[in-house]
C-alpha distance (Angstrom), angle and dihedral (degrees) to the residues before:
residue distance angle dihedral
X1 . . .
X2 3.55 . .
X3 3.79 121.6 .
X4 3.82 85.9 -122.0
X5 4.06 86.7 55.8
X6 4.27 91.7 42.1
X7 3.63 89.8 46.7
X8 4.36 109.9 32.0
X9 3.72 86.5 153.8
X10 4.41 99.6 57.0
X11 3.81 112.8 132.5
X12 3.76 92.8 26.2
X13 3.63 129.2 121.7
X14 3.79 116.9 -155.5
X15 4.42 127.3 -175.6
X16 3.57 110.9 -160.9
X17 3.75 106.5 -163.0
X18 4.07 111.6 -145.1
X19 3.84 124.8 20.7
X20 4.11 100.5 -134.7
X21 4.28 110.8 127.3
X22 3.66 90.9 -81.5
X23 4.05 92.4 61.4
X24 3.70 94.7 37.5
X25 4.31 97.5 49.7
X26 4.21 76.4 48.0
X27 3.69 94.1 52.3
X28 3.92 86.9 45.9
X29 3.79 96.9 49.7
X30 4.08 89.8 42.5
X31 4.01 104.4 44.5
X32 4.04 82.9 42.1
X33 4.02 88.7 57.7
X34 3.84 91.8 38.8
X35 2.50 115.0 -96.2
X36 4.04 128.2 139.7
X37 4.30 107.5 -115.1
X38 3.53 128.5 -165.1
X39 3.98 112.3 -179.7
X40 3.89 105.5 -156.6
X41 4.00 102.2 -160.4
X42 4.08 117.2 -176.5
X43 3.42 95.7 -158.7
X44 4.45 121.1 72.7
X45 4.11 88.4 -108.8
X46 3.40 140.6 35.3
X47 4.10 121.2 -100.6
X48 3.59 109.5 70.6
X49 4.12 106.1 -157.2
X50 3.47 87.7 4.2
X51 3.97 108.9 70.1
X52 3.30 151.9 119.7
X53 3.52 140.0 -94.9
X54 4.23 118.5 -164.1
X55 3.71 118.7 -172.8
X56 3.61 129.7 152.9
X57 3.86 100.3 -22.9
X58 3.51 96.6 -40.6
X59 3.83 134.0 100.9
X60 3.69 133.8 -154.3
X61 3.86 136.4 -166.3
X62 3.23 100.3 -136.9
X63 3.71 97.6 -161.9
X64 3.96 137.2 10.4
X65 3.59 105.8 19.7
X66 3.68 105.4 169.0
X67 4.43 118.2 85.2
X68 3.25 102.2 -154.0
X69 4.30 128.9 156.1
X70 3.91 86.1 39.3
X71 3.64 82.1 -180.0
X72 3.89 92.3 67.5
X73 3.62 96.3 54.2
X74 3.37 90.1 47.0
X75 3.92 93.3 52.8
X76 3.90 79.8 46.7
X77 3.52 91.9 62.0
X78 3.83 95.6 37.3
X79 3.74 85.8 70.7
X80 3.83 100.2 77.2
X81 3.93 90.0 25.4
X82 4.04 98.7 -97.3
X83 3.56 124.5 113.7
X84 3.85 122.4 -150.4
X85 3.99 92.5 -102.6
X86 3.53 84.1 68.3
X87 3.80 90.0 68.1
X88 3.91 110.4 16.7
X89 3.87 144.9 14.0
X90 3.52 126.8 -110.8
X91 3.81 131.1 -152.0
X92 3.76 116.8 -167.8
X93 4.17 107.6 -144.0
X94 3.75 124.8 -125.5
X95 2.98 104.8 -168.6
X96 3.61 84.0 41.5
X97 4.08 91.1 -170.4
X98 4.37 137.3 -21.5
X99 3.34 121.8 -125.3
X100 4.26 122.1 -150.0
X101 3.24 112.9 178.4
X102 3.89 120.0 -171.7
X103 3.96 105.2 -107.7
X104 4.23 83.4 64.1
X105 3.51 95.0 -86.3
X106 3.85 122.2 140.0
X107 4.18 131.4 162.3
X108 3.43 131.7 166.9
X109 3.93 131.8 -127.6
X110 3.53 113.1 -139.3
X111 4.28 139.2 -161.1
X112 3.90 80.1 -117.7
X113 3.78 108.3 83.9
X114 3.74 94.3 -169.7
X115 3.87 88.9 68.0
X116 3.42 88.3 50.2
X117 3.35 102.8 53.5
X118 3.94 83.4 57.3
X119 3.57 90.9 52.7
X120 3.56 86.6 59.3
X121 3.54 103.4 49.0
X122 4.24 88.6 46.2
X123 3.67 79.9 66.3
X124 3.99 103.1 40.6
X125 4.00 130.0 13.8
X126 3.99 97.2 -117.0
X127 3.65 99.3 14.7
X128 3.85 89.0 116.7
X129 3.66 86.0 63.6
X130 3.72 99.3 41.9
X131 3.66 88.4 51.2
X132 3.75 84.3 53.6
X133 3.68 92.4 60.7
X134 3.56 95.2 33.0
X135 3.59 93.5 59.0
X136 3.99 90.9 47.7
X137 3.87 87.2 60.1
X138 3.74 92.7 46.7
X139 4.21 88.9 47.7
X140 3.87 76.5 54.7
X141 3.31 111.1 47.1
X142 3.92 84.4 41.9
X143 3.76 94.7 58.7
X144 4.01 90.3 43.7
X145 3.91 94.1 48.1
X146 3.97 98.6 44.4
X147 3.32 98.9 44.5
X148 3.43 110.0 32.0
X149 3.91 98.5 28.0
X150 3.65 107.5 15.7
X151 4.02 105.1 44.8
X152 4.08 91.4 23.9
X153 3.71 96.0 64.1
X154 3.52 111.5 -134.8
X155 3.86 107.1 -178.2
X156 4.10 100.5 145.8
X157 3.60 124.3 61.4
X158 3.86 84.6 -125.8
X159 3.92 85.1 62.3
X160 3.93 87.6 71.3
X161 3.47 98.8 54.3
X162 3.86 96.4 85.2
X163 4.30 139.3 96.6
X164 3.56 87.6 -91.3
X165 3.75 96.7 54.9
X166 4.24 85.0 50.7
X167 3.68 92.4 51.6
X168 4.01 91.6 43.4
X169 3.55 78.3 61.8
X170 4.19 91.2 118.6
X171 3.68 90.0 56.9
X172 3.60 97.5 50.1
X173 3.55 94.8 63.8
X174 3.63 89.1 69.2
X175 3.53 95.2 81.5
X176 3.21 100.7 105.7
X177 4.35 120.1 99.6
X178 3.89 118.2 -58.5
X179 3.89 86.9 -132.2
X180 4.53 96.1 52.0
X181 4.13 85.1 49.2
X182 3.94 101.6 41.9
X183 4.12 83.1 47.2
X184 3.82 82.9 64.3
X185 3.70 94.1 63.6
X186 3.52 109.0 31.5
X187 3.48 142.4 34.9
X188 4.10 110.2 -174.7
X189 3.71 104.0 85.1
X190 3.82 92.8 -135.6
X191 3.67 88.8 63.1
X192 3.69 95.0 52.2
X193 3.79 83.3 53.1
X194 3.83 100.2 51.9
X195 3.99 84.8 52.8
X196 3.79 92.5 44.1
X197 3.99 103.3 33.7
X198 4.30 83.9 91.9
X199 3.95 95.5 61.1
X200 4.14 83.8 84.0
X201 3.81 84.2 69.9
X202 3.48 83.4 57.2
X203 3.90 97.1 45.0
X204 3.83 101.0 -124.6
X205 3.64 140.9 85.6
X206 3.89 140.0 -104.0
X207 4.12 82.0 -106.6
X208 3.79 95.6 56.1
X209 3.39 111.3 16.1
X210 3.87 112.0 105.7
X211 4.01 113.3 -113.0
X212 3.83 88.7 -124.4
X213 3.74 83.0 81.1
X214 3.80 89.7 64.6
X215 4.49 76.9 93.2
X216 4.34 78.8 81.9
X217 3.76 81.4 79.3
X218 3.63 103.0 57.2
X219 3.99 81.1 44.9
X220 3.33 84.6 57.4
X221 3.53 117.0 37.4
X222 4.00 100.8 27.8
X223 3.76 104.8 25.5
X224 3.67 88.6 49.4
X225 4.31 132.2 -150.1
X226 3.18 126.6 -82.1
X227 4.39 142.6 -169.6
X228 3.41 120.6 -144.9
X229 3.57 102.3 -143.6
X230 4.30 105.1 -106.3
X231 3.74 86.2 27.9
X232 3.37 135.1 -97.2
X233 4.17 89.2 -41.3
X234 3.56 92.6 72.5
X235 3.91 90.2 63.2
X236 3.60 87.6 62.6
X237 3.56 100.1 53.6
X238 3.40 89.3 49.1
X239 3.63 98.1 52.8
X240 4.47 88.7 39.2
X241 4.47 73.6 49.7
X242 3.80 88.7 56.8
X243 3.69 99.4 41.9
X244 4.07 92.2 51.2
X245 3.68 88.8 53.6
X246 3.64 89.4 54.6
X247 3.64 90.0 52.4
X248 3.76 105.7 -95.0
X249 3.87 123.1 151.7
X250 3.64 127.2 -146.8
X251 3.45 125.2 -157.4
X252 4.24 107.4 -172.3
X253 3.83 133.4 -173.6
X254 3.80 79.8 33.4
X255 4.07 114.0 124.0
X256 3.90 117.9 -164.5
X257 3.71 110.9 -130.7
X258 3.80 110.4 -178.6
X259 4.24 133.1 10.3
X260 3.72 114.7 -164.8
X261 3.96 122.8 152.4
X262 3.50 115.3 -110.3
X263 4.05 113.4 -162.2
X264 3.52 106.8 -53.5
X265 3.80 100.8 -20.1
X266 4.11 129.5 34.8
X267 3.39 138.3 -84.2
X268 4.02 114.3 -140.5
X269 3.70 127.2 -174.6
X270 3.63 122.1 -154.2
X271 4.09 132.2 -177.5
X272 4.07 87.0 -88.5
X273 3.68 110.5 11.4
X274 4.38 149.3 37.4
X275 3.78 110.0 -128.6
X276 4.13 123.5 -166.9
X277 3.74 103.9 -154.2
X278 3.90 120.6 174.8
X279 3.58 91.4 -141.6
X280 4.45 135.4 18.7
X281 3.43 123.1 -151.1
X282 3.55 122.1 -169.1
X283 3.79 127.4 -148.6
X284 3.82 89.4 154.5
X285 4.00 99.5 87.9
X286 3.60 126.0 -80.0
X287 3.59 92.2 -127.4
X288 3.91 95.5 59.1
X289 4.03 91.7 31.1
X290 4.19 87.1 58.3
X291 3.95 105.8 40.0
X292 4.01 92.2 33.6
X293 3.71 113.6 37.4
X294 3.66 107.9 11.4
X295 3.46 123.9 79.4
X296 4.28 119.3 -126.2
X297 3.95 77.2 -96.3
X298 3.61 102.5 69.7
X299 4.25 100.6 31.8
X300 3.40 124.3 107.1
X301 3.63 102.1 -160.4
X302 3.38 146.4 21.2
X303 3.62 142.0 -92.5
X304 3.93 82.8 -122.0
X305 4.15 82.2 60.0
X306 3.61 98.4 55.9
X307 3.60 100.3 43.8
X308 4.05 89.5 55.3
X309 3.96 89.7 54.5
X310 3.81 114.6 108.4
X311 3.63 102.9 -135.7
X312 3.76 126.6 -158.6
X313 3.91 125.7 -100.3
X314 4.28 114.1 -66.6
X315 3.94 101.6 -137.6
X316 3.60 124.8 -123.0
X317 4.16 97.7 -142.8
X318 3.97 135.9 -169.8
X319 3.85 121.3 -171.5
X320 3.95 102.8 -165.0
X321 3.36 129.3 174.9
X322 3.87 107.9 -159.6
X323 3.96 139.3 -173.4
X324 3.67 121.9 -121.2
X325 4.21 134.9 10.1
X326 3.39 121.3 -24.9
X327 3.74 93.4 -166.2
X328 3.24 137.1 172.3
X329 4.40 82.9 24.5
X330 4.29 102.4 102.2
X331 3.85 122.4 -151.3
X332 3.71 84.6 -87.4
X333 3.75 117.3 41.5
X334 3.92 123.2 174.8
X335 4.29 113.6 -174.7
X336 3.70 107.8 -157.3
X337 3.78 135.3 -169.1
X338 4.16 111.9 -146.4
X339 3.77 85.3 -115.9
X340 3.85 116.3 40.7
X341 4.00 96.4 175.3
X342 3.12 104.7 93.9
X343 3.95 89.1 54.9
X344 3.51 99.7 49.9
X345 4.32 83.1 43.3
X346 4.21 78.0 55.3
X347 3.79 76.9 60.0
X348 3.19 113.9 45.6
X349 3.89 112.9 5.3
X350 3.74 98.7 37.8
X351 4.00 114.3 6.8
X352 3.54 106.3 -147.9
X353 4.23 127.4 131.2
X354 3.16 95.0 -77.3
X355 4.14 123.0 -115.8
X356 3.49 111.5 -141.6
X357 3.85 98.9 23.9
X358 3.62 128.2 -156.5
X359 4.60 100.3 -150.7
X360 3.83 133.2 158.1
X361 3.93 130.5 -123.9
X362 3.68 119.0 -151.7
X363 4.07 116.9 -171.9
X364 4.02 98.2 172.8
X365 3.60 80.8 170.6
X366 3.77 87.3 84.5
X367 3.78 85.1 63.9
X368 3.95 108.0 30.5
X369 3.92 109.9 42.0
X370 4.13 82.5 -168.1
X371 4.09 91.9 79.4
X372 3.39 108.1 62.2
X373 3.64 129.8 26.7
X374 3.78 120.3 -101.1
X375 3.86 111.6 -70.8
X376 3.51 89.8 13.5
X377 4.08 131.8 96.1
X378 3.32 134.9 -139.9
X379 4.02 107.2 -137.3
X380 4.07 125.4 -179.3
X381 3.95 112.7 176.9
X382 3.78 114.3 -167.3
X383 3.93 119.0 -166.5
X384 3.48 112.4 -164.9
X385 4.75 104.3 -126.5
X386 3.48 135.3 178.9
X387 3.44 117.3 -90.6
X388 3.91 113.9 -113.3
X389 4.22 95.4 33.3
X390 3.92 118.9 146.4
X391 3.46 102.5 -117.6
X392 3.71 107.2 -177.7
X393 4.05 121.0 161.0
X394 4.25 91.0 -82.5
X395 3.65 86.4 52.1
X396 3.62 99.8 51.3
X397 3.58 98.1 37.2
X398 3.60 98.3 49.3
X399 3.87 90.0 48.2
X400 3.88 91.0 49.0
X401 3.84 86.3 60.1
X402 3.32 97.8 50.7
X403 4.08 96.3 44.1
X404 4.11 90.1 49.5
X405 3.93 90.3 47.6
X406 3.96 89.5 51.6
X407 3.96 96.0 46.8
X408 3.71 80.3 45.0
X409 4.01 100.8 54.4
X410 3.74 96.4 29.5
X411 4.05 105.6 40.2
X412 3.73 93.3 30.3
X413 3.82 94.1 -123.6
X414 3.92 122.0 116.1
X415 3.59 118.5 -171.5
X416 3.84 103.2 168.3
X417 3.39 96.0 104.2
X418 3.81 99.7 43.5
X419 3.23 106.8 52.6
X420 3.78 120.7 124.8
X421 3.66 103.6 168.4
X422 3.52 129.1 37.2
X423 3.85 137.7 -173.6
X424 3.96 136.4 164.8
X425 3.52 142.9 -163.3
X426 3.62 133.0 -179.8
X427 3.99 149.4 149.0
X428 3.80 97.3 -41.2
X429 3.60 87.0 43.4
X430 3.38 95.1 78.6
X431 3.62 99.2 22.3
X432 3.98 86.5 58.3
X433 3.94 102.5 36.5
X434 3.81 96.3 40.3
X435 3.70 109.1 18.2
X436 3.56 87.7 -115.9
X437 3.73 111.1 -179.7
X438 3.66 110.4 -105.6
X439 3.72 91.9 -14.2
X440 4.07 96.0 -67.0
X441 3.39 110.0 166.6
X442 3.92 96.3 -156.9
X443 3.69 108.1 24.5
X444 3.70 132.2 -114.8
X445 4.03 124.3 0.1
X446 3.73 120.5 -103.5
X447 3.91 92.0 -127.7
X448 3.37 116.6 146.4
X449 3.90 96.4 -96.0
X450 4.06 87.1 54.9
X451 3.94 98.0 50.6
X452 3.59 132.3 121.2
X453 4.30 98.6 -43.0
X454 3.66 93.6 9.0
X455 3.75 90.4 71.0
X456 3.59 112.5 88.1
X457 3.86 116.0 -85.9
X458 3.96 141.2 -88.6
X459 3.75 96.9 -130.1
X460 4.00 118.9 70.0
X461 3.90 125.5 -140.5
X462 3.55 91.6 -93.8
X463 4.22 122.1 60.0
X464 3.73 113.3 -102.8
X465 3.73 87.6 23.7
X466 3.72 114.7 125.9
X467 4.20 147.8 180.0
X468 3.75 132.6 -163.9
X469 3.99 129.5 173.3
X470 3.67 137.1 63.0
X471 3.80 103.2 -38.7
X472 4.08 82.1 63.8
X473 3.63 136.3 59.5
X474 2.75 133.6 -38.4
X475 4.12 89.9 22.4
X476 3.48 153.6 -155.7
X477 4.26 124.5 19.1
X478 3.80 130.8 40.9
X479 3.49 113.3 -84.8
X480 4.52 86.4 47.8
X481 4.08 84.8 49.0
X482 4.28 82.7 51.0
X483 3.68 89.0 51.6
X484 3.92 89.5 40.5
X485 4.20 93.6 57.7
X486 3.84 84.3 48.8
X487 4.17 97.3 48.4
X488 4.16 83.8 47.7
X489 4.08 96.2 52.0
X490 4.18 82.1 47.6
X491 3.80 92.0 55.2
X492 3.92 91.1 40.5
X493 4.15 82.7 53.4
X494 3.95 95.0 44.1
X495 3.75 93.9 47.2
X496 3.97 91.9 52.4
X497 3.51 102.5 50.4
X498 3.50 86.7 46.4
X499 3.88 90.3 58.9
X500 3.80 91.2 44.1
X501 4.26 82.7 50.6
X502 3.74 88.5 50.6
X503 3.55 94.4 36.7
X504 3.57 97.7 102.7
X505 3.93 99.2 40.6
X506 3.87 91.1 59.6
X507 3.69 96.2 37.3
X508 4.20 70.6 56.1
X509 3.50 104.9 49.8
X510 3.81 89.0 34.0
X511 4.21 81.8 68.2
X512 2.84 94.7 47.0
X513 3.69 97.4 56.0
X514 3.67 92.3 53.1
């Protein structure tokens, strides 16, 4: 291989604006193919979403918080010959996550899949075997959608109209709703939930959510969970690690203002400075990138476009750090009601704070004795809102009441009066830090209208204009945002040695014009 061939991307000079996973796997992929990579990150650190929070002796993820797919990461990794044990420590779960349910009922799920095909027949004569056949769809529609959809990136509709698309064919019949295809297996509605509860990582709903997406069980269930030992923050350093050792700069507390080509290249204003970057890619979201810092110029849709989007849920969020046991909560905790419609129709159909809400508890101090001090836990709860909700002090108070007296009365464990450090985050947290369209804490939905090409695309209105992250393909979660920085550095790669093919045939016509 020629150095030309190693390194397609030598001589170029690349700004990545925002430093979540999507922007660092870009960085990766770009420095590693030459090119020269500055990451421009408005916040003090690194991460975006996906954070930290230190107060006191205790530590918080302030974002994702679930490793799931460790096969992804490690394929990540793979790529510049690393694996993730060279950077962080992983844990698998067992229990993997609790269950309460509001009628008293609790059950684990554990790494053993024997024990959880009994759980499933306690619940439902032949639900062993339906979860049997279930999960052989799932392995399925897993094998079709990463490799053929996931890792093959397939963001124009012309990109489906190949062999592998025909032969893929089995997979694209599940495209109907998570909900009508779970109802073919099981019957007890606690069931459907276990095999459904993952579609908030996705940011949709059992009513909307494509049954493709039924492949989050076999992620789930098969592939296991895992805990990278100082949460989900130490994956980041590692990867912002990797990407300094391949020669990546980072420039943080440093917010982009203004994107505007300038000849062949860009012109970028920041707070204190004018770059001139050949190329811009965006892990800040397309939304905010087009209607705040790009003129009409260089947008590729409307403001028409983004207000028709259905965006996934906003997250109502408490960091606590509380006194005492927390026992019998896990490190993953999900509280149920027997019926979750009407909170994901709280959602979607009719936001409002929802009622009778269905939320998740995560106490990785159970697991890492590093994050909270000793005798203490370290305790995030997540409530899954509608993007778009006013959220003013009243609002958020009152609904913190009402979420610590349910986790209270249905799990057993009160924390009010123990709790020594608090934090909160909510819909104009993320609409305010990140720009996040109406407050969405993940991006846009994976309903069928925003799947694989539907999803808005790679390339920006103007040439050498970029975007990477979960408002792209392939979408919403970690390990798809990995893939995502990886399918951007491609396109960057494709698009210059098709200018250096064309090269000659414009410098050409060029003379010819004159």
């Amino acid at each position: 291989m020629t150095e030309s061939e190693r390194k397609p991307l030598a001589g170029e000079s690349v700004a990545i604006v925002g430093a979540g996973f999507g922007g660092l796997s870009a960085a990766c992929h770009l420095a590693d193919r030459g090119a020269d990579v500055e990451i421009l990150e408005r916040h003090d650190r690194v991460g975006g979403v996906a954070n930290r929070i230190e107060v006191n002796g205790f530590s918080f993820d302030t974002g994702p918080s679930w490793y799931l797919m460790p096969e992804t990461f490690e394929r990540f990794f793979r790529a510049f010959d690393r694996s993730p044990d060279d950077y962080y420590e992983l844990t698998r779960l067992d229990p993997q996550y609790r269950l309460f349910w509001r009628d008293g009922d609790r059950a684990d799920v554990t790494a053993d899949l024997d024990a959880v095909r009994d759980l499933f027949e306690s619940y439902e004569d032949g639900a062993a075997a339906a979860l049997d056949r279930y999960l052989e769809d799932a392995a399925e529609a897993y094998e079709v959608g990463m490799e053929r959809f996931v890792y093959k990136d397939r963001s124009r509709l012309r990109d489906l109209v190949d062999l592998d698309v025909a032969r893929s064919a089995r997979g694209l019949t599940l495209l109907g709703t998570m909900d009508d295809h779970v109802a073919e297996f099981f019957e007890e509605p606690k069931l459907q939930q276990i095999v459904q509860y993952s579609l908030v990582f996705l940011g949709g709903s059992p009513h909307n959510t494509p049954a493709l997406y039924s492949l989050m069980t076999h992620v789930d269930l098969e592939l296991g969970v895992y805990y990278p030992k100082g949460g989900i923050y130490n994956v980041v350093e590692g990867i912002a690690d990797l990407s300094r050792d391949l020669g990546v700069r980072f420039s943080t507390g440093e917010a982009v203002e203004w994107i505007d080509r300038a000849g062949e290249g860009f012109h970028l204003e920041t707070e204190s400075r004018t770059l001139s970057p050949d190329i811009v890619v965006c892990n800040a979201n397309p939304a905010h990138v087009e209607q705040d810092l790009l003129p009409p110029a260089g947008r590729r849709y409307g403001e028409d476009y983004w207000d028709s989007r259905t965006y996934a849920p906003s997250a109502y969020m408490l960091y606590l750090g509380v006194s005492g046991s927390v026992d019998p909560l896990k490190h993953h905790t999900l509280v149920l009601p027997e019926d979750w419609d009407p909170h994901f129709a709280s959602i979607f159909d009719d936001p409002q704070w929802p009622d009778d809400p269905a939320y998740y508890v995560n106490v990785p101090s159970l697991t890492d004795d590093a994050v909270a001090p000793e005798g203490y836990e370290a305790v995030i709860v997540l409530v899954p809102v509608a993007p778009g909700l006013t959220d003013d002090g009243a609002a958020r108070e009152q609904f913190r009441d009402r979420v610590l007296a349910d986790l209270a009365e249905y799990t057993g464990v009160d924390l009010r009066d123990r709790i020594v450090v608090e934090r909160e985050a909510s819909v104009s947290t993320f609409a305010e830090q990140f720009g996040a369209p109406k407050g969405t804490a993940l991006g846009l939905a994976h309903t069928l209208r925003q799947t694989g090409p539907l999803r808005p695309v790679r390339r920006g209105g103007f040439e050498g204009i970029y975007y990477t992250g979960s408002f792209t393909g392939p979408g919403i979660g970690v390990p798809m945002t990995l893939v995502s920085g990886e399918q951007t550095a491609d396109a960057v790669v494709a698009d210059v040695r098709a200018d250096e093919a064309d090269g000659p045939l414009k410098r050409l016509v060029a003379t010819i014009g004159r």
